[in-house]
C-alpha positions in Angstrom: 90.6 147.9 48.7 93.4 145.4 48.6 95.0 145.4 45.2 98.1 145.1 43.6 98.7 148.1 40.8 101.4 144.9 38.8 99.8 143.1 35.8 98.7 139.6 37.3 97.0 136.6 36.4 94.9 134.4 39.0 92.8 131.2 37.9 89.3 131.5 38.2 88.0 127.5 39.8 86.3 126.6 42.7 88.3 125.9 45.4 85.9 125.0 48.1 88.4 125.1 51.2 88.6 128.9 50.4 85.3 130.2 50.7 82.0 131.2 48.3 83.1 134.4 49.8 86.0 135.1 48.1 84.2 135.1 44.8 80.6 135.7 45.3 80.5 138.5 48.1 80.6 141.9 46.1 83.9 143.8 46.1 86.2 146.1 43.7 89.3 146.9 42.9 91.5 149.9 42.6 92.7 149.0 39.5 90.9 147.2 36.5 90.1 143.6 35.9 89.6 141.4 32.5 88.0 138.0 33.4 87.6 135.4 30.4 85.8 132.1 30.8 87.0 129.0 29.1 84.4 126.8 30.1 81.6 126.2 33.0 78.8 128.9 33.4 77.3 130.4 36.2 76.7 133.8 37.0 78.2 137.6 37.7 77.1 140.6 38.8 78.7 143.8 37.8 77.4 147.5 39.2 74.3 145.7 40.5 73.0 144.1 37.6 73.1 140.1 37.7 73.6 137.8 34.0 74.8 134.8 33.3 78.2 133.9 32.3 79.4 131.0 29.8 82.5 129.2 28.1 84.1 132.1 26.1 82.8 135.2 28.1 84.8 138.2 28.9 84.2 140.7 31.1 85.8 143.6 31.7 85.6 145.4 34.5 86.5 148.8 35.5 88.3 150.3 38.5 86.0 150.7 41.5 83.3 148.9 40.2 81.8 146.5 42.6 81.3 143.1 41.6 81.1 139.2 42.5 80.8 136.1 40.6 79.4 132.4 40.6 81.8 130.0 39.8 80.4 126.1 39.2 82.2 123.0 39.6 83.3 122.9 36.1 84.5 126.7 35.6 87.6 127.4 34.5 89.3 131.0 33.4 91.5 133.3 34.3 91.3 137.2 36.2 93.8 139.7 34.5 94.8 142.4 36.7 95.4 146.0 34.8 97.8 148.5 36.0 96.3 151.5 36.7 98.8 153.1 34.0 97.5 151.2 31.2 94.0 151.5 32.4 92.8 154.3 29.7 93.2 151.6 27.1 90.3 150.1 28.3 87.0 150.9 28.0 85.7 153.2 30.7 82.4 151.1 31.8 81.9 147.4 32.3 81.3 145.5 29.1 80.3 141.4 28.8 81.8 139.9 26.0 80.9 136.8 23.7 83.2 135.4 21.7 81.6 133.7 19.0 84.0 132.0 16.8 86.5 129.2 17.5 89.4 131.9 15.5 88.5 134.8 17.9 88.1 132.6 20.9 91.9 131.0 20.0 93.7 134.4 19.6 92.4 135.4 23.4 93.8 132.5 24.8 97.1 132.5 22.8 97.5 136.1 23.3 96.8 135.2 27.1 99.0 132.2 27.1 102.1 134.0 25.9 101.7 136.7 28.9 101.7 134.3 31.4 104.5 132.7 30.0 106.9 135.9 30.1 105.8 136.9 33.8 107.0 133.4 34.8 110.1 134.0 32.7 113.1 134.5 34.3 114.5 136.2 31.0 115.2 139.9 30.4 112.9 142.2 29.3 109.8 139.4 30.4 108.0 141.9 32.4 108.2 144.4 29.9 107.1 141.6 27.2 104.0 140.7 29.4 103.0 144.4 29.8 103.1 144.1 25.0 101.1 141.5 25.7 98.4 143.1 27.7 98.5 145.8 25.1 97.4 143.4 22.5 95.1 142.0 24.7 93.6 145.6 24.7 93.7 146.0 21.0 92.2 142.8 20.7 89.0 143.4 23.0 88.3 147.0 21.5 88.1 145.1 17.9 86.3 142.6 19.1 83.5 145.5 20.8 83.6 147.7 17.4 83.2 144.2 15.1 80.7 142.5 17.1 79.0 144.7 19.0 76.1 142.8 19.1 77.8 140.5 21.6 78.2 143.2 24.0 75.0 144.1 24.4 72.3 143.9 27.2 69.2 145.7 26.9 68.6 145.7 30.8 71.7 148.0 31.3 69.4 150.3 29.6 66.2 150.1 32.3 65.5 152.5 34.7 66.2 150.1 37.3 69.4 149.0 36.2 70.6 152.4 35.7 69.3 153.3 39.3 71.3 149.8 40.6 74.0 150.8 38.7 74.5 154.7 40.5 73.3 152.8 44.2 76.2 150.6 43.6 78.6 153.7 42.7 77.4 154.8 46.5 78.2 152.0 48.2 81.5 151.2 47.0 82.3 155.2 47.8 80.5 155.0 50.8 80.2 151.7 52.5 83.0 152.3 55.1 80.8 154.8 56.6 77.8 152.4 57.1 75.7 154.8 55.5 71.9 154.4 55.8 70.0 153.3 53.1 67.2 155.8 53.9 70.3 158.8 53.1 71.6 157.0 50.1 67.7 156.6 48.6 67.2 160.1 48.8 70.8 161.1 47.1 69.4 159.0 44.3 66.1 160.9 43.9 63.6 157.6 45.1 62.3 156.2 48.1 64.2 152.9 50.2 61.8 150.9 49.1 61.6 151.7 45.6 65.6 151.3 45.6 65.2 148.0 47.6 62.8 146.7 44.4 65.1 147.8 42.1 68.1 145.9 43.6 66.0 142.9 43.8 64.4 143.1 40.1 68.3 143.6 38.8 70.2 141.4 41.4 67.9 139.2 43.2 69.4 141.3 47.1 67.8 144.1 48.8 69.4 146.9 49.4 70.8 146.7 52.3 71.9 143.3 51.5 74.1 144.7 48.9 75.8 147.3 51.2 76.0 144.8 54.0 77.8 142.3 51.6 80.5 144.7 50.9 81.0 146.0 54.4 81.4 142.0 55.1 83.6 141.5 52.4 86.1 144.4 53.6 86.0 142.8 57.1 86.9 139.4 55.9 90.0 140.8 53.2 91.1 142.7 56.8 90.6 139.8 58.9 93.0 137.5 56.5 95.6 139.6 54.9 96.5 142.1 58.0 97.3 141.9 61.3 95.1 144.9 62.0 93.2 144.6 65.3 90.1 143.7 65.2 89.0 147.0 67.2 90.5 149.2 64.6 89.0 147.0 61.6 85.6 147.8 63.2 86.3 151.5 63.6 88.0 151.6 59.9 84.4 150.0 58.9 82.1 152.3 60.7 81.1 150.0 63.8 80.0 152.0 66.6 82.0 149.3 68.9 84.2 146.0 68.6 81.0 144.1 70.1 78.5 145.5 67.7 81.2 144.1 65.1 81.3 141.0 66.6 77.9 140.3 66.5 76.9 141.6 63.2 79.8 139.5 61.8 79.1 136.4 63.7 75.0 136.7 62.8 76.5 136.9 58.8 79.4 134.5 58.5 78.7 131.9 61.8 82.3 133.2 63.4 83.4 135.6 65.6 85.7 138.0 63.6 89.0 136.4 65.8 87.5 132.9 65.3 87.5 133.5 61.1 91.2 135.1 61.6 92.5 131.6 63.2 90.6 129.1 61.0 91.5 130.8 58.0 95.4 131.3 59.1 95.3 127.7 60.3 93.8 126.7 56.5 97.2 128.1 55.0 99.3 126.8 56.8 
């Protein structure tokens, strides 16, 4: 994981000369995440289970909790990073808010506004004043899930698949580095690869396998562009029996060679 434990904002837009992967290949974090939506939809999926996102969504989501996200050309938000010290004020699952009225959907945003605003300030005391503002932010969403808690919820989260999904996905992010086979991680969970393979595809629309693969993937590619880590040792750190099997699984997946991807995406920011 490649994180930074500092409060943080990032825009959410598409930015096509970055890569769909950046946004829609499933990864997590070792801290917590809020995203909020101002406009465009499209679609997320959180510990396996796919929905659809619109203008005035939040969704939190917790530490080590894979996830990756659709963004169309007209969506606009932003991703809050949450220091892992302020994490317990959050909820301890993933949770899909709606904000329903203009009054709620304005206090969000203002709240958010003004904590941007102090961690661009160089005053004294503006760190500090952005971390009061995240607090609010917290207060805010755990009214918002005890007032309305009708917007929160999702009757699939409750399915035996989606449960199932939801403890596969647990696995992989715990496991992927490993390479584990799908066959071992079936039968920790009790079912057989293809039952778990239909399950992932009824909640998510991916096999199984396609879902462990697109993590591994997403590991190599964060390696690839922010270290200077060899690519040998990436493909040890990521279970590869050799550099060449690397090679050749990550060419047959993203249409470069691992040192190709390295140059054309140094050479894109620069």
């Amino acid at each position: 994981m490649h994180t930074t434990d500092r409060l943080g904002l990032q825009p959410l837009s598409m930015n096509a000369s970055q890569g769909r992967w950046r946004t829609e290949a499933m990864r997590a974090h070792a801290t917590p995440r809020l995203m909020l939506f101002h406009k465009g939809q499209g679609r997320i999926t959180v510990n396996g289970l796919t929905r659809g996102y619109g203008p005035n969504n939040m969704i939190f989501i917790p530490a080590r909790t894979m996830y990756g996200y659709e963004l169309g050309p007209t969506s606009h938000g932003v991703m809050v990073t949450i220091p892992d010290a302020m994490a317990r004020e959050w909820p301890e699952e993933a949770v899909h808010l709606r904000l329903r009225d203009v009054a709620t959907q304005k206090e969000a945003a203002q709240i958010i506004d003004q904590m941007e605003r102090e961690l661009r300030s160089p005053r004294p005391g503006a760190a500090r004043a952005a971390h009061y503002h995240l607090g609010l932010l917290a207060v805010f969403y755990q009214r918002q899930l005890e007032e309305h808690p009708e917007t929160a919820t999702d009757a699939r989260e409750q399915s035996a698949a989606a449960r199932l999904v939801a403890a596969y996905s647990d696995l992989i992010e715990r496991d992927f580095r490993r390479q584990p086979a799908i066959a071992g991680l079936a039968r920790s969970l009790g079912v057989t690869p293809t039952h778990l393979s239909r399950a992932c595809r009824q909640t998510c629309g991916r096999s199984a396998h396609a879902l462990l693969n697109d993590r591994i993937l997403f590991e190599a590619r964060t390696l690839l562009r922010e270290t200077r880590t060899p690519v040998q040792k990436i493909a040890a750190d990521l279970g590869y029996g050799s550099a060449a099997y690397f090679t050749r699984s990550f060419q047959k997946a993203t249409g470069q060679t691992p040192t190709g991807f390295r140059r054309e995406d140094a050479g894109r920011r620069s």
